[in-house]
N, C-alpha and C positions, 0 to 999 in steps of 0.2 A: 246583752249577755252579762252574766254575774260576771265581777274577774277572780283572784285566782284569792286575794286576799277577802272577797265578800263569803265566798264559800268558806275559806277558812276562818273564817269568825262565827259565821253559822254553825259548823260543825265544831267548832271548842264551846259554843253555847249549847248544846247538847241539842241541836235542830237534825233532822234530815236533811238528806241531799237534796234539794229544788232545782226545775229547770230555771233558767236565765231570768225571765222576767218577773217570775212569780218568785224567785230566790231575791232580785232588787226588789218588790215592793214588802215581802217579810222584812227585809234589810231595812227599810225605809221606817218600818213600823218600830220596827224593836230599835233603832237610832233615838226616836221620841225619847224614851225615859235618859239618856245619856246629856242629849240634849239640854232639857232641860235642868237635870242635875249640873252641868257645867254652867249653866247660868247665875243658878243659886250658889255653887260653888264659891264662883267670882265674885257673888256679892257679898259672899261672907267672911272672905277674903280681905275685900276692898274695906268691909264696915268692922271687921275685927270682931265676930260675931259667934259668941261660943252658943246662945242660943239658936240659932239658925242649924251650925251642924248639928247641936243635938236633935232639932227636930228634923236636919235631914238621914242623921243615924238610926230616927227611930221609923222614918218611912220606909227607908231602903230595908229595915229590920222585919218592919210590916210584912213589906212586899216578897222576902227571901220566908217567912214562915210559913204566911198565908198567902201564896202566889194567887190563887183565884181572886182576889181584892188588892192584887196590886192597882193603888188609885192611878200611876204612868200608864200601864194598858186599858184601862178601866177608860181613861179619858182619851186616850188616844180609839180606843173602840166606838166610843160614842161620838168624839165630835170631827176625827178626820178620816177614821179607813169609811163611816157610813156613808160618808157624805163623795166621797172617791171611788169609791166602790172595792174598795181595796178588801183584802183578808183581812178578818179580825183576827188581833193577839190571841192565843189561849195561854194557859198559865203557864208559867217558865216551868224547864226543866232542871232538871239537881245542877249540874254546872252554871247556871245564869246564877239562880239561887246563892250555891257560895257565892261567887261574884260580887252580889250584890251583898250578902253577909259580911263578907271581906271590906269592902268600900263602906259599908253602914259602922265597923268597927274603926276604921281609920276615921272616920268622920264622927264615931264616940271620940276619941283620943285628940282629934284636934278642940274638940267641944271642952273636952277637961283640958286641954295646954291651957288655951285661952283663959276658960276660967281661973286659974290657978296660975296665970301669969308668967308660964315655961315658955317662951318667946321663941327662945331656937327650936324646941319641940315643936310646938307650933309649924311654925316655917318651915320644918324637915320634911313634915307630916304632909304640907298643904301643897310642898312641892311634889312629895311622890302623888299624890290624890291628881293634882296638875298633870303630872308626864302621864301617867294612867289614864285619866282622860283625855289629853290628844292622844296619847295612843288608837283609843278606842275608836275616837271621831275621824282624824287621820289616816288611819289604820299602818300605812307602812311603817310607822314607827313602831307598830308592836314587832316589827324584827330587832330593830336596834334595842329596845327599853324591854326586852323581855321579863325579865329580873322582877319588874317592879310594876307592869302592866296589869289592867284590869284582862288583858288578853290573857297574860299568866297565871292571871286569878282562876280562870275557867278554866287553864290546862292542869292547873294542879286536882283540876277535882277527880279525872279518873285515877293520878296515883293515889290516892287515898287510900287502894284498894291492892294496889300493887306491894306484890310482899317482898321488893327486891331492895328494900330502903336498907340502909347501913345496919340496923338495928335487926333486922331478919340475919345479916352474914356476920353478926359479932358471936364467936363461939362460946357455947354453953359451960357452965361451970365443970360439967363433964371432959369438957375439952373436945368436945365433938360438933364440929360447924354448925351452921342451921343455915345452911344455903338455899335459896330459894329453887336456883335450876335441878340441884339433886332432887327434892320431892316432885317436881312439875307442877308446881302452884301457880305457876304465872300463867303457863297455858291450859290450865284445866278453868279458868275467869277469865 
C-alpha cells in the first residue's frame, strides 16, 4: 500500500490518485529521473564541474518543455518498466515540469558560480539542489525543508494561478482594495 507521503508526492506532481500498488510502481518509475540526477549531481559536485550542470540544466530544461522526450522516462520506458512489466511513464504534467524548470535553473546558476569562480554562490546553490533532492528521495524531509524542496517546487505551481498573492490585496490608486474573496475569484478556478 502506497503511504501517505507517496500519494502526497504524486499528487503535488500533478498525478492522479492510484490504488496502492500501482501508485508504488508509478512512484518507482517517476524516482528514476531523481535518481539519477543525484548521482550527477554528486559528481559535479565532487569534480567542481560548471560543465556538467550546465548540461544537466539543459536536460532538465529539455525534459520541462518538451516533456514527450524527456530522455529519464524515455530510458526508463525502454530498459526497465518493459522488462518489469511495469507502467510506462507518459509525459509529465505542468507541476513536474516547473519542478524540473525550477532545478534545471538552479543547476544554470550553479554552472555560472562555478564558471565565474563565486564559490560561496556555488555552495549555497549546491547545497539547496542537495536538501531538495534528499527531500525528494527521502521524502519525509519534504515536511521539515519545505521552503526550499523540490517538493515545494511542485506546490508552488498551482499558486501561480491563485489570485490571493499580496499583490491581488494591495489597494488600487483609487484607494479601493482589490481583494480577492470580495470578487470570488478564488472559487470560481
Amino acid at each position: 500500500m502506497a503511504s501517505h507521503t507517496i500519494r502526497n508526492f504524486m499528487k503535488q506532481q500533478g498525478f492522479a490518485e492510484e490504488t496502492g500498488s500501482v501508485c508504488d510502481m508509478h512512484f518507482a518509475g517517476l524516482s528514476f529521473q531523481p535518481r539519477i540526477i543525484a548521482l550527477l549531481v554528486l559528481m559535479g559536485i565532487v569534480l567542481r564541474s560548471g560543465p556538467l550542470f550546465l548540461f544537466l540544466s539543459a536536460v532538465l530544461w529539455w525534459s520541462a518543455l518538451v516533456p514527450a522526450l524527456n530522455p529519464f522516462e524515455i530510458a526508463y520506458n525502454r530498459l526497465l518498466a518493459f522488462r518489469r512489466g511495469a507502467q510506462a511513464l507518459a509525459a509529465a504534467p505542468a507541476p513536474r515540469r516547473f519542478a524540473q524548470g525550477m532545478a534545471a535553473t538552479m543547476m544554470l546558476v550553479i554552472a555560472l558560480a562555478i564558471s565565474r569562480a563565486w564559490t560561496i554562490t556555488a555552495y549555497v546553490f549546491e547545497g539547496v539542489l542537495l536538501a531538495a533532492i534528499a527531500a525528494l528521495l527521502f521524502g519525509k524531509l519534504c515536511v521539515v525543508l519545505t521552503s526550499i524542496t523540490y517538493c515545494a517546487e511542485s506546490t508552488l505551481w498551482p499558486m501561480r494561478r491563485f489570485r490571493g498573492f499580496a499583490s491581488d490585496r494591495v489597494a488600487s490608486v483609487d484607494g479601493v482594495g482589490n481583494d480577492p474573496g470580495q470578487r470570488g475569484d478564488c472559487d470560481a478556478r
